[in-house]
Structure formats: structure tokens, C-alpha cells
N, C-alpha and C positions, 0 to 999 in steps of 0.2 A: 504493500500500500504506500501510497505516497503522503508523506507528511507536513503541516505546517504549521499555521497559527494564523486566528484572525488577528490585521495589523491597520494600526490606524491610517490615516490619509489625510491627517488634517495639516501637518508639514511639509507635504508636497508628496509630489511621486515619487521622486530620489531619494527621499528619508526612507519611505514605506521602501522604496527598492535596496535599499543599503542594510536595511535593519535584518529583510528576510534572508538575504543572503549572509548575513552574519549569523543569521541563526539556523543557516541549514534548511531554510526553507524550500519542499518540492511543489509544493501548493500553497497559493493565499487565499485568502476572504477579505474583503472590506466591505465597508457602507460606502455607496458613492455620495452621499452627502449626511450631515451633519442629523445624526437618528435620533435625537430628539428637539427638531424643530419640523415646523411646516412650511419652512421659507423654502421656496426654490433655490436651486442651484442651476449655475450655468460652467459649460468648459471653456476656457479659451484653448484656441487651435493650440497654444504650443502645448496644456497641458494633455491634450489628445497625442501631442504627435511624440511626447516624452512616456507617456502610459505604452502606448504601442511600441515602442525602442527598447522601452526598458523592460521590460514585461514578455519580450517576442519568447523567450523560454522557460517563462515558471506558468503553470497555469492558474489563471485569478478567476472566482469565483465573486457574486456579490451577497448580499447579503441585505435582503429590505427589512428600513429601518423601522422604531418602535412604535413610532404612531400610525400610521397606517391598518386600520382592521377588515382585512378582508372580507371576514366572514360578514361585513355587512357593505359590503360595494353595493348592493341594490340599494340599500336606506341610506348611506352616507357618501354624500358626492365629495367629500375632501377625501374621504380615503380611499375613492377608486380612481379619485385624482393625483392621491399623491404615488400609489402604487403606480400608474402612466406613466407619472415623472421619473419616478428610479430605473423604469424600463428602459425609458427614452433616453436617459445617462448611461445605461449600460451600452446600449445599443452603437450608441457615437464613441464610446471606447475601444467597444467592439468585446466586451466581454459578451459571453453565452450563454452564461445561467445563472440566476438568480435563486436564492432561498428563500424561502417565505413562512414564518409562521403561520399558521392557517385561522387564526383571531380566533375573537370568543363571541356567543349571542348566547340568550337568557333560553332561545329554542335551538336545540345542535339542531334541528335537521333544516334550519330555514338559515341558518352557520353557513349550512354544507353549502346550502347550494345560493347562497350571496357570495361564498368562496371560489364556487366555480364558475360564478357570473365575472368575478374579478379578474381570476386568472386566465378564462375566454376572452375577456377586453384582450388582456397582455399577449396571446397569440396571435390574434387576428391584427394587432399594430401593432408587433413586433417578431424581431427573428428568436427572440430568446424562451431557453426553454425556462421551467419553474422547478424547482424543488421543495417537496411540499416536507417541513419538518414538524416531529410530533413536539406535541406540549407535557409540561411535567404535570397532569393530571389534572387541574383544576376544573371544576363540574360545571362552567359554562364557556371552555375552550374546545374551541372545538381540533381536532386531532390529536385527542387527548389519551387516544389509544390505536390499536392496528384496527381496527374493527372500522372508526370513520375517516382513518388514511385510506384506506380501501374503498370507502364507500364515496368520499371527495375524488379522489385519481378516478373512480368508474362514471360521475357524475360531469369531470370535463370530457376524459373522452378521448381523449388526444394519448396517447400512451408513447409517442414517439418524442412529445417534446416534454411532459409529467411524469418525472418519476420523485425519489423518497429520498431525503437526506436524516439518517437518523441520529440523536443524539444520545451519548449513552447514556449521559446524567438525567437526562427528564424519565427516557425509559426505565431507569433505576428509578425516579420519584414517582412515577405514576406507577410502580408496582411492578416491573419487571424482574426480575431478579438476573441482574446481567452477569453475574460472578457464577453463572451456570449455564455451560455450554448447551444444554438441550436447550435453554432458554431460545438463546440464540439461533439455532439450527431450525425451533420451532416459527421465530419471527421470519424468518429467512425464506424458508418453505411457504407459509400461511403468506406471502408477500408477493412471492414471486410465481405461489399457484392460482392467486387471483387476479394479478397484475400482469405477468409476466416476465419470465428470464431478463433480468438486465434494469427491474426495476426501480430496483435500491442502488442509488450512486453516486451520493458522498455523504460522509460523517462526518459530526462535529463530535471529538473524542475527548468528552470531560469527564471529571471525578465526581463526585459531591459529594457535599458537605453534608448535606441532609440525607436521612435515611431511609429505607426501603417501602414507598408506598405515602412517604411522606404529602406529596403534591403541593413541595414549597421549592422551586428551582434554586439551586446555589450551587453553580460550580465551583469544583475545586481541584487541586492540584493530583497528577495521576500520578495513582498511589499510595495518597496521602488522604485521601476523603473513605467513602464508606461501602465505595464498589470495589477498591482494591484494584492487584495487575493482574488478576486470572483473566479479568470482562478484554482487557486490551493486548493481551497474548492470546486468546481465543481470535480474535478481530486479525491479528497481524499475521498469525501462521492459518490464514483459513485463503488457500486456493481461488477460492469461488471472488473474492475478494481484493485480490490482489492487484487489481488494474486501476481499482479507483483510487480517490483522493480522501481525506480528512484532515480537518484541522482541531487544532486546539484553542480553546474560549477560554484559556483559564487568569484567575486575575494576574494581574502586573504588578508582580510584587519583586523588588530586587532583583535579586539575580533566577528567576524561579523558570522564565521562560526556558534557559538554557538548561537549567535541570531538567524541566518536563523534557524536553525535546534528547537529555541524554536517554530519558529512562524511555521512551519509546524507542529509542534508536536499540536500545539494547535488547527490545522484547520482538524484534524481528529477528524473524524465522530464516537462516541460509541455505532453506530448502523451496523457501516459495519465492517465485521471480519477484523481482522490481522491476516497474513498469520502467519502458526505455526512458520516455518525456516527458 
């Protein structure tokens, strides 16, 4: 699997490019704008033409920001508006795929399908695909389990440019118990027999702080929270698995990035390929 971390972009592109490669990064995330405002953002041509130079051999991933709720694009036109907007920054960068958490409403099934009313905008005007991730449990979020991942990916429809980015720490907080291999082998199956081969394709690989079933998101440092290294030595030496990407969410504390990123490097397998690029 290929590894990174989400990295900021508010110092420019040269920072974020300088930082990942000091940190061994094979994959990044950012926000393309500032995730807890609703102001727009604009690129100037040179920051396009420095993203694309710099950027031509790590792959960058984005990540829509916190205010935006999908699951109610049909009710709230600021947040199918500002989800257009992140698109439409992605797009002029020329990144490919976007993350989304899939919002919360007081009714999941009217969730679902205001989520897939939003993520249909983002297709039909744009090239980019979505990656829908689950939430760590809370009872009016919706993807807050595989059951309405399932049921949102069957609801857009599009299975070529929707698939699943999953996070360990929420799936640990909504009750998963990731530190057990069948766990995983079971979400993997139940995912890819409803969806299709191919349709889980990138993680976000965090720890947490909080515990099993809890439904309170807190990431934290792998290995050091409450999933432990079984969940991400399962994840690293699993074949099936091999070609995608994950990053790490965890906080920015000292020198802690370069630890995470030793202790992943270490729980890779020299028996299952690295992807070429």
C-alpha cells in the first residue's frame, strides 16, 4: 500500500511539497480550501501551474471540507454549492478524487438520497470521481455503517467513478472491531459483493483515542490509541490491497508524524508488492 498523510496547503504548494517529501510521503490529501469557512477560493494560474510540476509524481487526493453536508444538497443550497466549489478546484488542478463524508439528517434514508442528489451534481459537472467515507457512528450521520455505504454507492449508480474510502478509527468507533482480521475480510467481502471488485480505494489509517463502539471520532497516533498494530499489519500485508493508497489524519504533535510514518513503514509486508507510482 502506499503511504502518506493529510498535509496542509495553506503555505503554498512548495511547503505542502517539501514537507511530504521529507516525510516519505507516496500519497497526499488536502482540503483545497480553507475547511472551515464558506468563503470561496480562487487559483491563480501560477498556483495551478506549481500544483501540476510539483505534484506530477506523488499522487494527491482531496478531501471536502467540514461544512458542507451533503446529505442535504436537496434542502440546503450552500452546501451543494459549496461541494461544486471544491469540485471545481479540484478539477482546475487537475486532481481526480475527492473524499466526502456523506453528512448527517435527522431521517438517514432522505440522508441517502440528498447525498446522492449531491454527489450526481459532482458527476454530471465534473470529471472527478467521489469517495464516499464512513462516519464514526453517530445516529443521524449518515454512512455511519457498511449497510448505508452500500445503500448511498447503489443509490448514485455510477460504480465506475463511486467507490469507498474507509477509515479505520471511525470503523473502530462505530463498533467495528478492526484489531480482528475476520472483521476485516468480512467488510471487504460484504463490500465488494455488493458493490463490486475494486470498490474500496483508499484509507484514511488512524488510531483512536476512543474506544470500541464509542461513536465519538478522535484520532490518534498508530499504535498508540485503542485499535493497536494488529488492524494496520492486517491492512498492509493483505494482497487484495496492495495497489491503493492511505493516509494518515493523525494530530500534529512534535515530532509524531515521522514516528507514525516509521511505525507503518515497519509493519509492511516484503512479501506483498509496492505499487510502482
Amino acid at each position: 500500500m502506499r503511504i502518506g498523510f493529510h498535509l496542509p496547503i495553506a503555505k503554498g504548494f512548495e511547503r505542502t511539497y517539501a514537507e511530504a517529501v521529507r516525510l516519505g510521503c507516496e500519497v497526499v490529501q488536502i482540503f483545497v480550501k480553507n475547511p472551515r469557512s464558506w468563503a470561496e477560493k480562487s487559483w491563480k494560474s501560477e498556483d495551478i501551474e506549481i500544483f501540476r510540476r510539483l505534484f506530477a509524481g506523488i499522487p494527491v487526493v482531496a478531501h471536502l471540507s467540514y461544512l458542507p453536508n451533503i446529505a442535504r444538497s436537496g434542502e440546503d443550497s450552500r452546501s451543494l454549492a459549496g461541494l461544486l466549489h471544491e469540485a471545481r478546484l479540484c478539477a482546475e488542478l487537475g486532481i481526480g478524487t475527492m473524499v466526502a463524508h456523506c453528512g448527517w439528517h435527522e431521517k438517514v434514508e432522505r440522508g441517502i438520497d440528498g447525498a446522492a442528489r449531491g454527489i450526481g451534481e459532482v458527476l454530471a459537472r465534473s470529471p472527478l470521481s467521489v469517495l464516499l467515507e464512513n462516519g464514526a457512528g453517530r445516529d443521524s450521520a449518515v454512512g455511519k455503517n457498511i449497510p448505508e455505504l452500500i445503500k448511498l454507492h447503489s443509490h448514485v449508480g455510477d460504480g465506475a467513478r463511486v467507490g469507498f474510502c474507509l477509515d479505520t478509527a471511525h470503523l473502530f468507533e462505530a463498533g467495528y472491531d478492526m484489531r480482528r482480521e475476520t472483521v476485516w475480510d468480512g467488510i471487504i467481502e460484504e463490500m465488494e459483493g455488493r458493490c463490486g471488485p475494486g470498490c474500496i480505494r483508499f484509507f484514511h489509517l488512524n488510531d483512536s483515542k476512543t474506544s470500541l463502539g464509542s461513536h465519538v471520532d478522535r484520532h490518534w497516533h498508530i499504535g498508540k490509541g485503542r485499535i493497536g498494530l494488529d488492524c494496520f499489519r492486517f491492512l498492509l500485508s493483505d494482497k487484495r490491497l496492495a495497489h491503493l493508497g492511505g493516509v494518515m489524519e493523525t494530530p500534529k504533535v512534535g515530532k509524531m508524524d515521522e514516528e507514525n510514518m516509521a511505525v507503518m513503514r515497519s509493519l509492511l509486508s516484503p512479501l506483498v508488492p509496492r505499487p510502482s507510482s
